[in-house]
C-alpha positions, 0 to 999 in steps of 0.5 A: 532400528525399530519404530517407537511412540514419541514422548508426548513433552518431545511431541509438544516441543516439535509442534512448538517448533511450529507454532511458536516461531519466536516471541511474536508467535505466542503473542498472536496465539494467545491474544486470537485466544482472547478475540475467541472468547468473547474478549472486548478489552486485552492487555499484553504485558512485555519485558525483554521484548517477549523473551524474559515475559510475556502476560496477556489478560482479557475479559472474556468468557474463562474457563473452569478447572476441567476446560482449563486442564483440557487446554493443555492437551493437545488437539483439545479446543472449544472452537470446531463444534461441528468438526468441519475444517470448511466453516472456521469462524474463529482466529484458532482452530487446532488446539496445539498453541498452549500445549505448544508455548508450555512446552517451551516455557515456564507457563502459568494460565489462570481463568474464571468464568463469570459465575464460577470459582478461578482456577490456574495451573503452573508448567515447567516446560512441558511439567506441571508444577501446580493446579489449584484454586486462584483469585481473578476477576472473570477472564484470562490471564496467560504468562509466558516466561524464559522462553525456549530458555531450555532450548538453547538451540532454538534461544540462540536464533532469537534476534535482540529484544528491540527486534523481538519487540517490534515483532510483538507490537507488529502483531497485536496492532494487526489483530488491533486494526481488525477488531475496533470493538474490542480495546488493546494495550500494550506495554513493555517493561512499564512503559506503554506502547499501544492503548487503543480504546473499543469502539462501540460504533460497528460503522466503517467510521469506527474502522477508520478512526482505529487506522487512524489511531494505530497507522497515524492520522497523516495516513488517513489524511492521505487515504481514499476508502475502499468499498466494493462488494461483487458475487457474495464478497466485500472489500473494504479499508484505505489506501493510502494516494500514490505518492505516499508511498514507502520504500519498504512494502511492510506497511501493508496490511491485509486481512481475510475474515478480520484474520490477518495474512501475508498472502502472496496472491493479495501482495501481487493483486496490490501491485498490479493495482498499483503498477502505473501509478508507482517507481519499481523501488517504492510500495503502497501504504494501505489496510485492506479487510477482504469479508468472503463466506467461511465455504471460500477460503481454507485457512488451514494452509499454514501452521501460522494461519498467514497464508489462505486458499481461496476458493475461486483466486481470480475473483479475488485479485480482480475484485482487489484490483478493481477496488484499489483502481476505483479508490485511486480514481476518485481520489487521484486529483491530489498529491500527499499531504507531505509533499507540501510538508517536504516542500516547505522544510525545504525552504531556508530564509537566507540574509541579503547582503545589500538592497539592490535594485533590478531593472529587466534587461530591455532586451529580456521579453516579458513573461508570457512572450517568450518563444517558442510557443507550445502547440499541441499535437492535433488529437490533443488539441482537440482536447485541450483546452478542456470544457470546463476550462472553456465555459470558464475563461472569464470567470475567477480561476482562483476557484479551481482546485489548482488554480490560475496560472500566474507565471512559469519558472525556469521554464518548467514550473507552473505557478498558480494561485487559488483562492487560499494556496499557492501550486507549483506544478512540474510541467513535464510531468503533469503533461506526461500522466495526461498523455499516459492516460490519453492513450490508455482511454484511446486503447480501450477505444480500439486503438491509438491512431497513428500519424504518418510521416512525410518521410520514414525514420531510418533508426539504427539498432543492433540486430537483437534490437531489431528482432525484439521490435519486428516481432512486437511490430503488429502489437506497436501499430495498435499502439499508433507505431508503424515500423518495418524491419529495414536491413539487419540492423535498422528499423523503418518508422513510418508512422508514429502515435498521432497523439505524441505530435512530434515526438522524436522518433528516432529516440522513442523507438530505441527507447522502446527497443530497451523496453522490449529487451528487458521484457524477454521473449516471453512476455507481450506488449499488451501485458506491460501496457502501462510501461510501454505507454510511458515511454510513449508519452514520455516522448509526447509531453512538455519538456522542461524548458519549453515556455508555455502561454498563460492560456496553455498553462490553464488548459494544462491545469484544467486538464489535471482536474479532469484527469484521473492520477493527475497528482502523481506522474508516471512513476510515482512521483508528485505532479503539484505541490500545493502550500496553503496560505497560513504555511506560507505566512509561516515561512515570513514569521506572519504565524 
């Protein structure tokens, strides 16, 4: 068999197979096109969620009849005027995405400049049916019709119109979140979907309300700004408070240049960030705009232009995780917004059949002389209650953001009251992130001191059990925990965090023993820190059920205050609710 040449319409249609994915793909070709010309307004015009039409319009710096039949070759492109693949500063770059998408398709572009005459031509997949004059106003108008409708092979692998749609609108709002100064609108079969209008305000402020237009205000209510710049490189954005989080991670959204990307080294530098902060099955909300300069990232890795190669990766996902955990730092004293929505839908007004009248039983003691008291262990004792608390003890704790303690419930629910809200604090796990984050700080201070027992816990495991726990064992000292192997199929505890107080020891260490079988052998301690840290202080916190002084629930509410990631426990979930006064007033038909 001998080697032959290609036709160039066979050529076109084999690039477009990488090109043009589905309708989604020639969206984002053509509207990048706009955002190149100097666009600041882009219509896109749908039906048959992008199979039957596609339309985009803008008001960029058109073409005349020589640029505009040039652009249907392919490998023609006005975007690398020097020729360096190294310094891309545009969302294209290859010149294959018209050639491509008029191959696949019935294909009209229609362009003019703004001192020049308008010109189109019409393409049958792949053949010119037409190329002559046209009247428009300056810009470009692209139209993309039956698409792949001559390739029933590619057709047939399209997904329903609703699917293909909400691809289309995935895509243009990402290009949309990138680009506040320039105005987008989509629409589909008449009806509108998307219309954000330009910013003129180059500010982060102009970012930020463009977020808030297209994810939702209750997204920014919920958000902290990033702001970091380190070694020539800026990270900039909101993400979105732990606890308001989604079970599905296609809600982030991250950008390198104003281009947006699907990268796995930014997906997995967003969960390291998030790592102690989040339940395994739940993923962050957040927009995250990387600038870099054009010499440190190669963009030209994939057809799609989705994935990108950084010059220097680690710089990168340090710089990501510092910024998110700095961001989540300052704004970690407060759960979700719609934790207190959810907690409010839950209440019902339920009819009383009869008044009654109540008596305490005599035998019953009084709120806050219930027994046992809660004592902390000795190292956080020291802490506990915090300075403020104690330079505060007489003044008016409605002040505080969480509060004075007014109450405990079932013995595992805080109830305070501020100045125009009531809280309700999970009281086990609140104390649990205090713990968490104890220990982290004592780490970081060289090591969590350890506690001897007056008498070693003897702790029976299997023999695996005990082999994953004695080759961990130099590893848990550090941790505060001192054991010993003790036969085939026990481990000797001699001493334990002194931080956790008393804390079973028999049940943390079996606790651990899952925690390092699950590890496997090739992975250390020192790398899952934060979750053999809370298994720790997951032994060392209030139980539930343990009845607290008013003075141990203030210092506890003090001490959220003080702690960073205190809204959310140590796997995710919210700490507090907080209901504002009118919401309350609202239950009892007063609003």
């Amino acid at each position: 068999m001998s080697i032959r040449r290609l036709p160039e319409d066979l050529v076109n249609r084999i690039a477009a197979g990488e090109v043009v994915e589905r309708p989604a793909s020639a969206v984002k070709e053509l509207v990048e096109n706009a955002l190149d010309a100097g666009a600041t307004r882009i219509a896109v015009e749908l039906e048959g969620g992008g199979l039957d039409l596609i339309a985009v319009t803008d008001n960029g710096s058109g073409m005349d009849a020589d640029e505009l039949r040039l652009s249907l070759e392919r490998h023609a492109t006005s975007k690398l005027p020097t020729g360096d693949l190294e310094a891309i500063a545009t969302m294209g770059f290859r010149g294959e995405a018209l050639p491509s998408i008029a191959s696949v398709s019935r294909f009209r572009i229609a362009s003019r400049t703004a001192s020049g005459e308008g010109w189109e031509i019409e393409v049958d997949h792949g053949v010119i049916q037409r190329d002559g004059p046209a009247s428009l106003p300056p810009g470009t108008r692209v139209s993309v019709a039956d698409l792949f409708g001559k390739v029933p092979a590619r057709r047939k692998f399209m997904k329903s119109a609703r699917a293909e749609l909400a691809a289309c609108l995935d895509v243009v709002r990402r290009l949309a979140m990138a680009r506040a100064d320039v105005g987008f609108s989509v629409a589909h079969e008449g009806r509108r979907l998307l219309d954000a209008q330009p910013s003129a305000d180059l500010l982060e402020s102009a970012r930020v309300a463009r977020l808030a237009a297209i994810l939702g205000q209750e997204f920014t209510d919920n958000a902290v700004a990033i702001d970091l710049v380190r070694d020539g490189l800026r990270l900039g954005g909101l993400a979105a408070v732990p606890t308001y989080s989604r079970g599905a991670a296609d809600h982030q959204y991250l950008f390198v240049g104003g281009r947006p990307v699907k990268d796995r080294l930014l997906l997995g530098a967003v969960r390291g960030a998030y790592r102690d902060l989040l339940a395994r099955d739940r993923h962050p909300v957040l927009a995250l705009f990387l600038d870099v300069p054009f010499d440190f990232v190669d963009v030209n890795v994939h057809p799609a232009k989705t994935e990108v190669r950084f010059r220097d990766p680690a710089l990168v996902r340090g710089l990501i995780v510092s910024g998110l955990r700095h961001a989540l730092d300052s704004g970690s004293g407060h759960a979700a917004t719609t934790v207190s929505e959810a907690a409010l839908s839950a209440f019902r007004p339920e009819p009383i059949a009869a008044p009654v009248s109540w008596q305490a039983p005599a035998s019953r003691p009084t709120l806050f002389e219930h027994t046992p008291r809660f004592h902390p262990p000795p190292q956080a004792r020291a802490e506990a209650p915090s300075p403020v608390y104690a330079e505060s003890r007489e003044a008016d704790l409605t002040a505080f953001p969480l509060g004075a303690a007014r109450g405990q419930v079932h013995g595992s629910w805080i109830v305070a009251e501020t100045a125009d809200a009531l809280v309700i604090v999970d009281q086990h796990a609140a104390h649990e992130r205090l713990t968490l984050e104890k220990m982290k700080r004592a780490m970081e201070g060289g090591g969590v001191r350890s506690q001897t027992l007056l008498l070693p816990e003897v702790v029976e495991l299997d023999e695996a059990e005990c082999d994953g726990l004695e080759a961990h064992a130099a590893e848990l000292a550090e941790m505060g925990l001192e054991i010993e192997r003790f036969g085939a199929g026990a481990i000797l505890v001699r001493a334990t965090p002194a931080i956790l107080g008393s804390a079973d020891a028999k049940a943390l260490v079996r606790d651990l023993a899952d925690d390092i079988t699950s590890l496997g052998a090739a992975h250390s301690l020192k790398e899952r820190l934060d979750e053999v840290f809370a298994t720790m202080a997951c032994h060392g916190s209030v139980r539930a059920g343990r009845s607290l002084s008013v003075t141990e629930m203030n210092a506890l509410l003090r001490e959220m205050e003080a702690t960073p990631h205190s809204g959310q426990c140590n796997h995710g979930r919210p700490t507090y609710v907080k209901l504002a006064r009118g919401d309350i007033e609202k239950l009892f038909g007063r609003r």
